[in-house]
Backbone as ProteinMPNN parsed JSONL, in Angstrom:
{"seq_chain_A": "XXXXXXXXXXXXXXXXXXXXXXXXXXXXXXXXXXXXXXXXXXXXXXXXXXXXXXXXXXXXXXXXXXXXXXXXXXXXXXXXXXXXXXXXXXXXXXXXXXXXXXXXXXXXXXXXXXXXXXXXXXXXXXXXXXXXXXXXXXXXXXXXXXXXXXXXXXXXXXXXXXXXXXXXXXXXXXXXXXXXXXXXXXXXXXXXXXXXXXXXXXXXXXXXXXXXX", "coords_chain_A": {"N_chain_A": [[-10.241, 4.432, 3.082], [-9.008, 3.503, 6.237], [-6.214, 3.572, 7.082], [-4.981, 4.599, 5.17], [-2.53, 7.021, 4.405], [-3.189, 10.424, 3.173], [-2.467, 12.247, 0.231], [-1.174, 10.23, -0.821], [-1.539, 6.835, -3.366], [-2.628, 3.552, -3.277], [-0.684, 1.154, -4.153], [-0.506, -1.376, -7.005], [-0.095, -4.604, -7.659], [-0.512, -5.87, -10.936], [-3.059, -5.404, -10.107], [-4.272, -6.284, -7.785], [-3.983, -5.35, -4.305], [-1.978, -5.424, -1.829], [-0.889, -6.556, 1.224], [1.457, -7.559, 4.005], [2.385, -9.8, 6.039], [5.493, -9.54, 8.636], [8.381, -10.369, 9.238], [11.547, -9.387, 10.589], [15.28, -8.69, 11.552], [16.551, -6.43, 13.829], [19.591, -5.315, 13.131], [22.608, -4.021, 15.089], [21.909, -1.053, 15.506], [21.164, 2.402, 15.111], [20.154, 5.231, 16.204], [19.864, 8.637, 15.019], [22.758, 8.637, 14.688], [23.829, 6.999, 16.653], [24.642, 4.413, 18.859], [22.448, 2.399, 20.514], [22.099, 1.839, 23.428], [22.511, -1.724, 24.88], [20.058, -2.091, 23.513], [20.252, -3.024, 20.991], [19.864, -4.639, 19.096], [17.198, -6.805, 17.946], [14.479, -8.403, 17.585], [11.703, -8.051, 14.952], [8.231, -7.554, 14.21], [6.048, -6.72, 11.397], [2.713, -5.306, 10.277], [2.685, -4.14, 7.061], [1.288, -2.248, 3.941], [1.122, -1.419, 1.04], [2.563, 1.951, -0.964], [1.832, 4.479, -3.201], [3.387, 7.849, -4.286], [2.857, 10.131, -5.945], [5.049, 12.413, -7.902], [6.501, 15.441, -8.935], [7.005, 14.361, -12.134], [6.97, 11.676, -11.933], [6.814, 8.581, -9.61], [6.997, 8.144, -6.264], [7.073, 4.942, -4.58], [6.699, 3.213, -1.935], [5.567, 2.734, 1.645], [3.184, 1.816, 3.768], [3.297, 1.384, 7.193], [1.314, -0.869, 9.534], [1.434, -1.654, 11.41], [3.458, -2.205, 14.072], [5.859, -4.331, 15.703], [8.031, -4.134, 18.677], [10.415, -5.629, 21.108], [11.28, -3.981, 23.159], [10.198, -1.605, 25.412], [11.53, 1.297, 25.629], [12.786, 1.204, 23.026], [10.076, 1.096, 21.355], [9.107, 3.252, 22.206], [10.726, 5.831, 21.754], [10.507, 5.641, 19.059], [7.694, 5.816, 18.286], [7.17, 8.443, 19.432], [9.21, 10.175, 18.251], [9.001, 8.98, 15.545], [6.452, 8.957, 14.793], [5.331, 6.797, 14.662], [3.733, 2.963, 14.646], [4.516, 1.606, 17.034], [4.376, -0.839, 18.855], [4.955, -3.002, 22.216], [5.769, -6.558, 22.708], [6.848, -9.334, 24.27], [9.594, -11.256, 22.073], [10.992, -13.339, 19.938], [13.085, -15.071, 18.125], [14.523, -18.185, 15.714], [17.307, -19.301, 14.249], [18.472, -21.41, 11.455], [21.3, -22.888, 9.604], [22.439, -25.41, 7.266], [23.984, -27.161, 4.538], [22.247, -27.255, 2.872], [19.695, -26.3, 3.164], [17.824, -23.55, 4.803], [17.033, -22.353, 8.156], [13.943, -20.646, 9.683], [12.657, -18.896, 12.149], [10.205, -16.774, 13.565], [8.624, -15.203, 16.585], [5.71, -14.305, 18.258], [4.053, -12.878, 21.262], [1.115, -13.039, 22.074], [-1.591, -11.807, 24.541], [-1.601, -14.56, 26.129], [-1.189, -16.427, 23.953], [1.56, -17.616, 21.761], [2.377, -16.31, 18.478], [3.687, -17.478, 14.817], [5.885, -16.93, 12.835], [7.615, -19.736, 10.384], [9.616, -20.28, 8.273], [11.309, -22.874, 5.557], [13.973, -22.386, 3.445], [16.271, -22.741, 0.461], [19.111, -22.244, 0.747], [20.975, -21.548, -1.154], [21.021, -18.137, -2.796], [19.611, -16.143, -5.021], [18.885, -13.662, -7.791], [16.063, -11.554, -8.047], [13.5, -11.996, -10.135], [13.032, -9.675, -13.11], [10.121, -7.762, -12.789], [8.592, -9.473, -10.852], [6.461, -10.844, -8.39], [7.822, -10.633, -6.116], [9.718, -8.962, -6.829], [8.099, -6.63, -6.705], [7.387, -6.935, -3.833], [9.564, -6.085, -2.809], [10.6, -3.568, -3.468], [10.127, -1.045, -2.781], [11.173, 1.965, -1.8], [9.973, 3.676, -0.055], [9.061, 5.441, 3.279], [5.656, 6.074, 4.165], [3.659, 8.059, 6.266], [0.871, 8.152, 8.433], [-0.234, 11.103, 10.109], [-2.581, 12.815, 10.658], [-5.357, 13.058, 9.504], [-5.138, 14.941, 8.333], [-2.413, 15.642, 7.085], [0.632, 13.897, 6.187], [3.507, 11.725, 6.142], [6.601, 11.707, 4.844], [9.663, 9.589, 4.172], [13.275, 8.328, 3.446], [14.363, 5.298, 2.433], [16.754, 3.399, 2.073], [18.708, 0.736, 0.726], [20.594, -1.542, -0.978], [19.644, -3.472, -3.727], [17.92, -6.703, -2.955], [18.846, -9.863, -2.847], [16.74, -13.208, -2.879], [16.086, -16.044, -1.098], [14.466, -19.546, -2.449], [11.124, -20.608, -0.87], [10.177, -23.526, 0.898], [8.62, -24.541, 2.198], [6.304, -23.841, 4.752], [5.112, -22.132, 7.904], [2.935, -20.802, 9.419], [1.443, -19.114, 12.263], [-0.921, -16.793, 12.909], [-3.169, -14.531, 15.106], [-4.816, -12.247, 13.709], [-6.617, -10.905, 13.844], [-6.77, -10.27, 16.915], [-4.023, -9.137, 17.224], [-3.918, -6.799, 14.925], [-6.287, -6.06, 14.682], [-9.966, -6.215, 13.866], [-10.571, -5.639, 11.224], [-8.294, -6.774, 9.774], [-9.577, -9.335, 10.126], [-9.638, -11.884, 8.564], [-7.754, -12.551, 7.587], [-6.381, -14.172, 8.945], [-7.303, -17.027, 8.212], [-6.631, -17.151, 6.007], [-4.59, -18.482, 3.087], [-1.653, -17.29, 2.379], [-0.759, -15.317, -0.761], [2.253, -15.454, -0.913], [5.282, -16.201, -0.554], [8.282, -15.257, 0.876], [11.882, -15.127, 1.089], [14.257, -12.242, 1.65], [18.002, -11.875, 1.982], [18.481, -9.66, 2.824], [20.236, -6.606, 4.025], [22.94, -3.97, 5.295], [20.609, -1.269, 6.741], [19.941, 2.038, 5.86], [18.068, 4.789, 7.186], [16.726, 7.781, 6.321], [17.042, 10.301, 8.576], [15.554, 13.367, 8.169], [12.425, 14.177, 7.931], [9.704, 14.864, 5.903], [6.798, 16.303, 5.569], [3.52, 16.656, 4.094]], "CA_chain_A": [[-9.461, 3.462, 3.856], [-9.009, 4.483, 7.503], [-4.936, 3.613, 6.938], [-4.282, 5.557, 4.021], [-2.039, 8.538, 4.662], [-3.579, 11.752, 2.583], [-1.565, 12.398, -0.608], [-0.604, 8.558, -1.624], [-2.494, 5.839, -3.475], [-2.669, 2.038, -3.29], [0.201, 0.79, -5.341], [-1.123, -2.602, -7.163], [0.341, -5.2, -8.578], [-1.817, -7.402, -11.49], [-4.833, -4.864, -10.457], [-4.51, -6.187, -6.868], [-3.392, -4.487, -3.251], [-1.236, -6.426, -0.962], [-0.697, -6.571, 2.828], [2.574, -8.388, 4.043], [3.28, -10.324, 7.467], [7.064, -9.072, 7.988], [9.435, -10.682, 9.974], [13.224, -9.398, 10.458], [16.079, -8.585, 13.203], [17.718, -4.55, 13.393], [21.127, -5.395, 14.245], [23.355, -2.782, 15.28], [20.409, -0.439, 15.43], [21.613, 3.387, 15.85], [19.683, 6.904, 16.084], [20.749, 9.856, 15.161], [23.747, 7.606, 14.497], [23.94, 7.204, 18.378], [23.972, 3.162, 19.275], [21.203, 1.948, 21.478], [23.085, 0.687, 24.552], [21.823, -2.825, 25.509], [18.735, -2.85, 22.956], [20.535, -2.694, 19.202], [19.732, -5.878, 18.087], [16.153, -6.916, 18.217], [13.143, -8.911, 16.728], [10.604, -6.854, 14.146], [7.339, -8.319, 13.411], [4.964, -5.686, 11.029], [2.165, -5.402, 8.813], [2.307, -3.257, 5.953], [0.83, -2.614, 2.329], [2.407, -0.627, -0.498], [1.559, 2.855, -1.741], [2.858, 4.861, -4.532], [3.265, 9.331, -4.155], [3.201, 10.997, -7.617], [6.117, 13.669, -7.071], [6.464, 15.608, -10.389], [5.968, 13.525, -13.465], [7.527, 10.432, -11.484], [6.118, 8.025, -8.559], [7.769, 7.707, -5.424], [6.657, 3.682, -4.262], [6.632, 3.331, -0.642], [4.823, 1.23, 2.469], [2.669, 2.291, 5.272], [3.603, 0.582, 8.193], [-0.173, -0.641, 10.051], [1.862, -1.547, 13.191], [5.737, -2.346, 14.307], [6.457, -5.109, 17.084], [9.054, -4.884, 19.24], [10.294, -6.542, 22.358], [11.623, -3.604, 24.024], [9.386, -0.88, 25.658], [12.224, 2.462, 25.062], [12.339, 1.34, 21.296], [8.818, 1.788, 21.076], [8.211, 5.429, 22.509], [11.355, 6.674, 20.743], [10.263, 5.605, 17.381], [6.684, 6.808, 18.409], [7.607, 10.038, 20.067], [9.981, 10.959, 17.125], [8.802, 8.988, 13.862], [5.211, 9.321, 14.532], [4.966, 5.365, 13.718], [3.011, 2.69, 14.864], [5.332, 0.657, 17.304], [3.598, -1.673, 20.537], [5.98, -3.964, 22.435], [5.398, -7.893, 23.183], [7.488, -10.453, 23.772], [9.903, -11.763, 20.999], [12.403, -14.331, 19.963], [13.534, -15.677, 16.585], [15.381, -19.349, 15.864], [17.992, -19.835, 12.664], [20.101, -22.465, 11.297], [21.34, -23.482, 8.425], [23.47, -26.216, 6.912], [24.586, -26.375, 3.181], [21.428, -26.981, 1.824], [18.471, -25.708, 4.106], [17.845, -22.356, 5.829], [14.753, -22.377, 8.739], [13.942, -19.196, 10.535], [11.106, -18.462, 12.873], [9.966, -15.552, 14.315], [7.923, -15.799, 17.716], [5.53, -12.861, 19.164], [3.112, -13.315, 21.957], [-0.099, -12.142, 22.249], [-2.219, -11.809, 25.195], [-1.092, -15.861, 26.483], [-0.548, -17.534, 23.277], [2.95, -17.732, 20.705], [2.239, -16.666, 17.07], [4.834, -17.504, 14.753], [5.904, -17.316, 10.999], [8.377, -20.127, 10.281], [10.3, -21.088, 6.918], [12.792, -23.576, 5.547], [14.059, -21.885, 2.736], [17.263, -23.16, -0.071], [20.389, -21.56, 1.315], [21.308, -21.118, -2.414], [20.631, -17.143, -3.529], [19.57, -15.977, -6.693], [18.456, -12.389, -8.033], [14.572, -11.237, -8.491], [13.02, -11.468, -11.275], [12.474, -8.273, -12.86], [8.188, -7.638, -13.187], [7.927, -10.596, -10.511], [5.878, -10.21, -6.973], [9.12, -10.535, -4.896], [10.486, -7.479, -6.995], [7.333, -5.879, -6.298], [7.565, -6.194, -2.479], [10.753, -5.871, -2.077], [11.158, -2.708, -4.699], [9.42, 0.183, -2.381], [12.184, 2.564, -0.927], [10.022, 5.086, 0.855], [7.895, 4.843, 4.358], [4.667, 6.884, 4.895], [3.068, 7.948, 8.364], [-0.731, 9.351, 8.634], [-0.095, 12.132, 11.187], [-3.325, 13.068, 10.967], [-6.416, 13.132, 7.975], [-4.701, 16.182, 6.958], [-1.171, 15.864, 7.275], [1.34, 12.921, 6.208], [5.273, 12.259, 6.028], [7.201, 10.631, 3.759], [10.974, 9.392, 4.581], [13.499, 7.982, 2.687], [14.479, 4.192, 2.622], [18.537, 3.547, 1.592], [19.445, -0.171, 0.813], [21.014, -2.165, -2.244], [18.553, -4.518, -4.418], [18.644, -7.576, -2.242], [18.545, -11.68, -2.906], [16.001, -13.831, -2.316], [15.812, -17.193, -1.001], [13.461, -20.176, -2.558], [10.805, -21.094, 0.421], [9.848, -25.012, 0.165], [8.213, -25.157, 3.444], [6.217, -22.509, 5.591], [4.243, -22.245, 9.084], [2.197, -19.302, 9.753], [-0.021, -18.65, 12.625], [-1.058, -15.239, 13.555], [-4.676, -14.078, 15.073], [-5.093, -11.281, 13.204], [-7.693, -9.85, 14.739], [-6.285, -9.775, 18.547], [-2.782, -8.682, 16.867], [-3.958, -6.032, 14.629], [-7.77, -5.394, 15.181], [-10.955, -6.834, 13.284], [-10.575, -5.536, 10.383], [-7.389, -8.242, 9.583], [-9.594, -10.867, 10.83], [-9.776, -13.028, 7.933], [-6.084, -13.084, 7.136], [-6.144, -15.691, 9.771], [-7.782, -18.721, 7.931], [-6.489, -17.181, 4.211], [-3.144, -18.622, 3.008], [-0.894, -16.385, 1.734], [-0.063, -15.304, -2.029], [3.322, -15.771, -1.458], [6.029, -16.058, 1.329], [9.286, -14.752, 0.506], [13.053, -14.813, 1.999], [15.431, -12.135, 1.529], [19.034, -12.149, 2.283], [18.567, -8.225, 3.604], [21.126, -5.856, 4.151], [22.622, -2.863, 6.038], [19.877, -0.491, 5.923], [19.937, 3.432, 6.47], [16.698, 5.761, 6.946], [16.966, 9.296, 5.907], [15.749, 11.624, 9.584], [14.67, 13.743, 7.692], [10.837, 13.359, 7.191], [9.16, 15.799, 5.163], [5.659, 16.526, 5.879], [3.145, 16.819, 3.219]], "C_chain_A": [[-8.813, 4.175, 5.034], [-7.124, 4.253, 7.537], [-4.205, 4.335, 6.591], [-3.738, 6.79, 4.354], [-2.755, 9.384, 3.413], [-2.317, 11.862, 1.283], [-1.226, 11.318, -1.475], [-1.85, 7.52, -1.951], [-1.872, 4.343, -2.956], [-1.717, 1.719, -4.614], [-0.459, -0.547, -5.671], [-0.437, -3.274, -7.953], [-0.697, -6.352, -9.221], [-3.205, -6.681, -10.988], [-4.835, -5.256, -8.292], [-3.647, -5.54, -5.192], [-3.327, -5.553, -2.21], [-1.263, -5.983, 0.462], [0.026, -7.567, 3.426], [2.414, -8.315, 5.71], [5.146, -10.172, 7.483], [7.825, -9.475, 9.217], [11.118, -10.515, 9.829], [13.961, -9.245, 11.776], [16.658, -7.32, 13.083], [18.352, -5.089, 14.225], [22.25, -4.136, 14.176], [22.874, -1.564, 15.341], [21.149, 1.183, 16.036], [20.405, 4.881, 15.795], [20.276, 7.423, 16.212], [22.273, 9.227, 15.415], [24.86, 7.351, 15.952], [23.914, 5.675, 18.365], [23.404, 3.385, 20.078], [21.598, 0.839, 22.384], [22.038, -0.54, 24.73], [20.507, -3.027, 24.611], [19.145, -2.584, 21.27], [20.203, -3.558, 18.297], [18.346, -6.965, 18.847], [14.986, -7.514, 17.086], [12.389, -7.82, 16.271], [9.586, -7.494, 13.78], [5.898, -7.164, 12.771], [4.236, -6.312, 10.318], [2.096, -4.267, 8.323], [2.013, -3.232, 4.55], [1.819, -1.621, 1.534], [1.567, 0.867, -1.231], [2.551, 3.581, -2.709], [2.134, 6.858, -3.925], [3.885, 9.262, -5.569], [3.882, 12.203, -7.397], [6.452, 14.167, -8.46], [5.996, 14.691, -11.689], [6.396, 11.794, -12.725], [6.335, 9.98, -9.824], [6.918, 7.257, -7.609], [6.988, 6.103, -4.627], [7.287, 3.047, -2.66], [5.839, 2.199, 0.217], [4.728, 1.844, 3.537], [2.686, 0.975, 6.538], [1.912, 0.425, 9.427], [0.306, -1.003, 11.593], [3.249, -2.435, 13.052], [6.037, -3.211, 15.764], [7.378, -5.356, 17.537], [9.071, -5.554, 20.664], [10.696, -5.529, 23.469], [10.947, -2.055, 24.286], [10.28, 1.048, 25.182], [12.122, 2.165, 23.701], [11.234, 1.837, 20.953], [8.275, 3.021, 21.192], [9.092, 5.783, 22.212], [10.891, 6.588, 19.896], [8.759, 6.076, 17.297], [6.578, 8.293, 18.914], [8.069, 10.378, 18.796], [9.722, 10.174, 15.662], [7.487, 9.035, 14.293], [4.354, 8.064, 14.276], [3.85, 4.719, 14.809], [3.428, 1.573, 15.667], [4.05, -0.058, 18.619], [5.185, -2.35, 20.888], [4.893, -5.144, 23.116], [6.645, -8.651, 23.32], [8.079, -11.267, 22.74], [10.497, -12.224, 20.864], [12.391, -15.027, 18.426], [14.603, -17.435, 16.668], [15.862, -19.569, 14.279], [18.784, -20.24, 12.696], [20.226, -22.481, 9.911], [22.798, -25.147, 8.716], [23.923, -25.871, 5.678], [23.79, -26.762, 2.715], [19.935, -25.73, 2.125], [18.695, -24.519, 5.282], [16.681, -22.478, 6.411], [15.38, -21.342, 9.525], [12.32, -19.362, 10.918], [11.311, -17.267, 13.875], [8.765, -15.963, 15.112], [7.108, -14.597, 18.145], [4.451, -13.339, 19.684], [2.374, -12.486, 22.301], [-1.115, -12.322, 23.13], [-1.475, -13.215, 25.831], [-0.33, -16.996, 25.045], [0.531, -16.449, 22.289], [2.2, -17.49, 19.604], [3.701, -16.903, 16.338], [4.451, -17.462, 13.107], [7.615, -18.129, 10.999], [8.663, -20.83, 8.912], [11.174, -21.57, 6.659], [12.766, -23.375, 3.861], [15.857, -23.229, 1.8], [17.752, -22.067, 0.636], [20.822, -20.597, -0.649], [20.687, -19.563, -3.028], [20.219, -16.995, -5.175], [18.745, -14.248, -7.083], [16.704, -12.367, -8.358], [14.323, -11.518, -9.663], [12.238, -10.267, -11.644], [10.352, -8.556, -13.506], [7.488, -8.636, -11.702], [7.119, -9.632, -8.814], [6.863, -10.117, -5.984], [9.752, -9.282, -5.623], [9.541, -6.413, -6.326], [6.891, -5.54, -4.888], [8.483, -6.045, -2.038], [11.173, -4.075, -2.459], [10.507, -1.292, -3.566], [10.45, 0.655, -1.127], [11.618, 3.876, -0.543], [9.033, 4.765, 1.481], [7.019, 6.478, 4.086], [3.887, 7.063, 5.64], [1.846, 9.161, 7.793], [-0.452, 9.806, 9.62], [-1.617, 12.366, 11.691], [-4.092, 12.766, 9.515], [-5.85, 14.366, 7.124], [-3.426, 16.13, 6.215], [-0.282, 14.132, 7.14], [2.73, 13.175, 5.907], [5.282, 11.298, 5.363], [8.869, 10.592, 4.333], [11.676, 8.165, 3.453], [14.316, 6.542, 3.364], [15.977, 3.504, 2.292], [18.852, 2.053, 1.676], [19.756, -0.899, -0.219], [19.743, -3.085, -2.598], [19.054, -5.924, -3.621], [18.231, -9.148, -2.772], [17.647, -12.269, -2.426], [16.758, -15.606, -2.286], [14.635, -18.457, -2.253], [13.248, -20.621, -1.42], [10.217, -22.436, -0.236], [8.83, -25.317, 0.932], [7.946, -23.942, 4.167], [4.808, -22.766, 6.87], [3.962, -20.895, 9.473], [1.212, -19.419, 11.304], [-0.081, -17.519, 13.665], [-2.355, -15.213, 13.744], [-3.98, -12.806, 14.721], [-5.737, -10.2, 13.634], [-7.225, -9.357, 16.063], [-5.134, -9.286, 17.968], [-3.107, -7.025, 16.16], [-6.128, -5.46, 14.441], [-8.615, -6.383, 14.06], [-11.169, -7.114, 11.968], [-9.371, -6.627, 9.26], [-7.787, -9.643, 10.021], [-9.643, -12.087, 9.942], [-8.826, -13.711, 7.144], [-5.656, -14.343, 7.879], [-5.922, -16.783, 9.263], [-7.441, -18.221, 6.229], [-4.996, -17.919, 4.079], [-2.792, -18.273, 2.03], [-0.728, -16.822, 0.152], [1.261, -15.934, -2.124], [3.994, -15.735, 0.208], [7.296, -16.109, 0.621], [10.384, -14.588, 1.654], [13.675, -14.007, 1.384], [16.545, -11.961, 1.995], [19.307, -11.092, 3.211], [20.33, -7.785, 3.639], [21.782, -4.764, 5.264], [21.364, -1.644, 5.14], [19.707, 1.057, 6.296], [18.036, 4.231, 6.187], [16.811, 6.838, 7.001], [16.232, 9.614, 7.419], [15.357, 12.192, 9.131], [13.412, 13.617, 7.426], [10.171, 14.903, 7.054], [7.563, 15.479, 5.356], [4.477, 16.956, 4.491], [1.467, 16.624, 3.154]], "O_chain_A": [[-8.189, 5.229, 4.911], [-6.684, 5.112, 8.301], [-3.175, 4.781, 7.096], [-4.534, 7.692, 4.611], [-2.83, 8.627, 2.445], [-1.195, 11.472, 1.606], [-1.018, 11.447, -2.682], [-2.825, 7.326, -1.225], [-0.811, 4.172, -2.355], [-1.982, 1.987, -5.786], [-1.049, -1.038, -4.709], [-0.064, -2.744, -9.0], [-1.36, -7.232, -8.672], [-4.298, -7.148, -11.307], [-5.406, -4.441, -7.567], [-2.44, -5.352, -5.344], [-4.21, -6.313, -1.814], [-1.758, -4.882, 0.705], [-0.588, -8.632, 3.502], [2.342, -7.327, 6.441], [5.9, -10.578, 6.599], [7.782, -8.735, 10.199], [11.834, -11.264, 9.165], [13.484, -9.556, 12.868], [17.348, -7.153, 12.077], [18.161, -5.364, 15.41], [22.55, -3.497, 13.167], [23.797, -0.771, 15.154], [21.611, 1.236, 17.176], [20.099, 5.154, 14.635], [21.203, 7.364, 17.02], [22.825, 9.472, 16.488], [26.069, 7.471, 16.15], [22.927, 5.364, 17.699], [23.541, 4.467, 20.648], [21.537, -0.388, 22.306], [20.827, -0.315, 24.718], [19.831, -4.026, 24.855], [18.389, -2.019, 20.48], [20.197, -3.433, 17.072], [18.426, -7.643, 19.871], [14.765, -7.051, 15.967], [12.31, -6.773, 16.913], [9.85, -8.23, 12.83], [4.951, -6.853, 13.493], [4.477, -7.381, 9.756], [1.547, -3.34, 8.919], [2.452, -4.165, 3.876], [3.007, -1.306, 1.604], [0.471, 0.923, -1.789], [3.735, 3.318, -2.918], [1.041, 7.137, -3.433], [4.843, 8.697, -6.098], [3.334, 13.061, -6.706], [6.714, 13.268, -9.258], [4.85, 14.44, -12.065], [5.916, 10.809, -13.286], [5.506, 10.667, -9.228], [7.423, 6.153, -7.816], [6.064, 6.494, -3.914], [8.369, 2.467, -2.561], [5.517, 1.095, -0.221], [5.626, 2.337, 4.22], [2.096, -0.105, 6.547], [1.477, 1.412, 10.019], [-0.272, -0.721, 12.643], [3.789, -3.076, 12.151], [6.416, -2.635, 16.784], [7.946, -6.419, 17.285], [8.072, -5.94, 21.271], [10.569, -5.907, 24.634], [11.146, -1.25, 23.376], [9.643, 1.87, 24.523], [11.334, 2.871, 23.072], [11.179, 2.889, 20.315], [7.391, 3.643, 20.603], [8.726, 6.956, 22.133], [10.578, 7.712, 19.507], [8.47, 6.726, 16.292], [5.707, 9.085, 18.554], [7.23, 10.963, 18.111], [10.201, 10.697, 14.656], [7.282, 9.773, 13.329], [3.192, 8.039, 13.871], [3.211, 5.405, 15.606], [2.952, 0.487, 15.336], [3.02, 0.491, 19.01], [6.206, -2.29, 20.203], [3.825, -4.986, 23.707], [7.481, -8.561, 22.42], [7.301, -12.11, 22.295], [11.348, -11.952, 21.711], [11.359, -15.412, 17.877], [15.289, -17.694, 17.656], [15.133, -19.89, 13.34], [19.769, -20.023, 13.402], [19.339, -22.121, 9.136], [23.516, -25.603, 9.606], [24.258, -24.715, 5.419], [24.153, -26.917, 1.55], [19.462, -24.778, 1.504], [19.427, -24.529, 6.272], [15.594, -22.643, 5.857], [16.529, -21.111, 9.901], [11.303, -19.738, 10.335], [12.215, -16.957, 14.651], [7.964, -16.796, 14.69], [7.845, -13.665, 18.466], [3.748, -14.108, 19.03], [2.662, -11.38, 22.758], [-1.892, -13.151, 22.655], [-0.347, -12.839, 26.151], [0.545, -17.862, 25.064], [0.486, -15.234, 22.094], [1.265, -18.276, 19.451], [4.744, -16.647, 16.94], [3.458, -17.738, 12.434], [8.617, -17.541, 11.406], [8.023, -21.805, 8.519], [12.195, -21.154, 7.206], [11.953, -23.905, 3.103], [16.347, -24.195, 2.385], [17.078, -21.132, 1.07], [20.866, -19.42, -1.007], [19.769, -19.745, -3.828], [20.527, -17.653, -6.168], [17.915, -13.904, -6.242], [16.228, -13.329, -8.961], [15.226, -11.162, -10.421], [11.264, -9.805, -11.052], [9.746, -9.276, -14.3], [6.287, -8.625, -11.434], [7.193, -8.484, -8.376], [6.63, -9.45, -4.976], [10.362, -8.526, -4.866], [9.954, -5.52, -5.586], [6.308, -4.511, -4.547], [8.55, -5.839, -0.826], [11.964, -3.45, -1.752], [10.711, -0.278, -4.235], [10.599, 0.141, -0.019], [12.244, 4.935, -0.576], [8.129, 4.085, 0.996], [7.511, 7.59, 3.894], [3.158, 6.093, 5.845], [1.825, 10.238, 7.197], [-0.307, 8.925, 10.468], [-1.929, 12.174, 12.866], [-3.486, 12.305, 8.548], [-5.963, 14.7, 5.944], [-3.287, 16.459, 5.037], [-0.582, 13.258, 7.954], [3.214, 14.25, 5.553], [4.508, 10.357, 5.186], [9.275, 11.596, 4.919], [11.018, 7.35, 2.807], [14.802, 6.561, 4.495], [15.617, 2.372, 2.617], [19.352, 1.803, 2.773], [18.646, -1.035, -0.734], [18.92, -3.366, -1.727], [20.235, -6.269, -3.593], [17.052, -9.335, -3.07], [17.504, -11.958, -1.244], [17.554, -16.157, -3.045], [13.936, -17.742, -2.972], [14.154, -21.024, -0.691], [9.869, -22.563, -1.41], [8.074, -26.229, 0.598], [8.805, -23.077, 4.341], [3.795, -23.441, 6.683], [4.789, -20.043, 9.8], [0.111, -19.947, 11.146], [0.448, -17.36, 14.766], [-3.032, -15.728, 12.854], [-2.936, -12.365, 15.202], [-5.485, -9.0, 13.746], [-7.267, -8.157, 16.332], [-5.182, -8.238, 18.612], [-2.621, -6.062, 16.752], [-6.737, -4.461, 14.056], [-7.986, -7.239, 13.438], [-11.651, -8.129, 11.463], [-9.706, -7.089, 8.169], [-7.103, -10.645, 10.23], [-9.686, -13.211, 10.442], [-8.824, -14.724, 6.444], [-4.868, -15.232, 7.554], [-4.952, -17.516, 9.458], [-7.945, -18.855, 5.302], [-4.277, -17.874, 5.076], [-3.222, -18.601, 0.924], [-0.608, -17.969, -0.278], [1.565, -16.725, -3.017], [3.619, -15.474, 1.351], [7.435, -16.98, -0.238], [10.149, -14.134, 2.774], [14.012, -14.477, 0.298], [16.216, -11.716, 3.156], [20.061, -11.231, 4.174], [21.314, -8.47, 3.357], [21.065, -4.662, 6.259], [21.184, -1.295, 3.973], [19.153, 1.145, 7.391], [17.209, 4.129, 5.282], [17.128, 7.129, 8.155], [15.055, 9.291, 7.577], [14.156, 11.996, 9.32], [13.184, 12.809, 6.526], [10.162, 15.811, 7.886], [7.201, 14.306, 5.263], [4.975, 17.875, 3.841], [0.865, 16.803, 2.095]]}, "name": "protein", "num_of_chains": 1, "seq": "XXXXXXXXXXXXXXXXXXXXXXXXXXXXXXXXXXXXXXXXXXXXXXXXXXXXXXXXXXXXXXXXXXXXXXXXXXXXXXXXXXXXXXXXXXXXXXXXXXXXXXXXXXXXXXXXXXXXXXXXXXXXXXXXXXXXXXXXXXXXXXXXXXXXXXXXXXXXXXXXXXXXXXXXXXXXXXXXXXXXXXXXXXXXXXXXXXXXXXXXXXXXXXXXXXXXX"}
């Protein structure tokens, strides 16, 4: 698998290997615990799957990032210059409301002329994971890994509390796949999703450190 960093497998849940559409917002956004004048708070739209590193007798459970959308062109060549990742920039914009029963959120990114979007109207009402379930299982992976090269990969560490989900009742997807992330995603297009998941998120810290391996 031309993705796969060196060192880590395919984590699976139920026997099968996932690949998530990911929509969020980094607010307050700092390096090197520096704010980011004028660009701290910003649309994120990725795809990534899930891998697992066997680190003594234990298994560190992680997520390779296959690409990172933002809206602003310096975000992107810092976090490629210095994490090694997989950022582009496009055009982006998000829309959320609630009341006291219903939460809708959409995320917006434009590609070549047209809008894709992932939009859900979720219960407002929280409630905890279930433990074994597929929302523990993509939410549960606190470490990123970057293919440097075929020889060489990093691992970094992921820092945020177990977080809440939403129930979604109602969901609008449409992404080309293929013009977004190349050919090989082209049939994610016309599939509809396992699952579509809200959570409540958190502050979240990322270890600098990245260890090479």
């Amino acid at each position: 698998m031309p993705f796969l960093p060196k060192g880590v497998e395919l984590d699976l849940y139920n026997g099968k290997a996932y690949v998530s559409l990911v929509g969020f917002i980094f607010k307050r956004s700092r390096i090197f615990n520096i704010p980011i004048p004028l660009m701290g708070t910003f649309e994120e739209i990725n795809l990534r799957f899930y891998v697992k590193r066997k680190v003594g007798d234990t298994y560190r459970r992680g997520v390779v990032f296959i690409n990172e959308t933002v809206p602003y062109k310096p975000v992107a060549w810092l976090a490629n210059k210095l994490y090694k990742e997989h950022y582009i920039t496009v055009p982006t914009k998000h829309y959320i409301a609630y009341d006291q029963l219903v939460k809708s959120i959409q995320y917006d990114w434009k590609v070549g002329s047209s809008w894709n979007h992932i939009n859900v109207k979720a219960t407002t009402e929280c409630r905890e994971m279930e433990r074994g379930s597929l929302e523990e299982f993509i939410f549960e992976h606190y470490y990123g890994y970057t293919k440097i090269s075929d020889n060489l990969s990093q691992e970094y560490k992921i820092n945020h509390p177990r977080w809440l989900v939403n129930d979604v009742f109602e969901k609008s997807i449409i992404c080309d796949f293929s013009q977004m992330y190349g050919l090989s995603f082209g049939d994610l297009s016309h599939r509809n999703p396992d699952s579509v998941i809200i959570a409540e998120g958190s502050d979240i810290n990322v270890d600098w450190k990245r260890q090479p391996f």
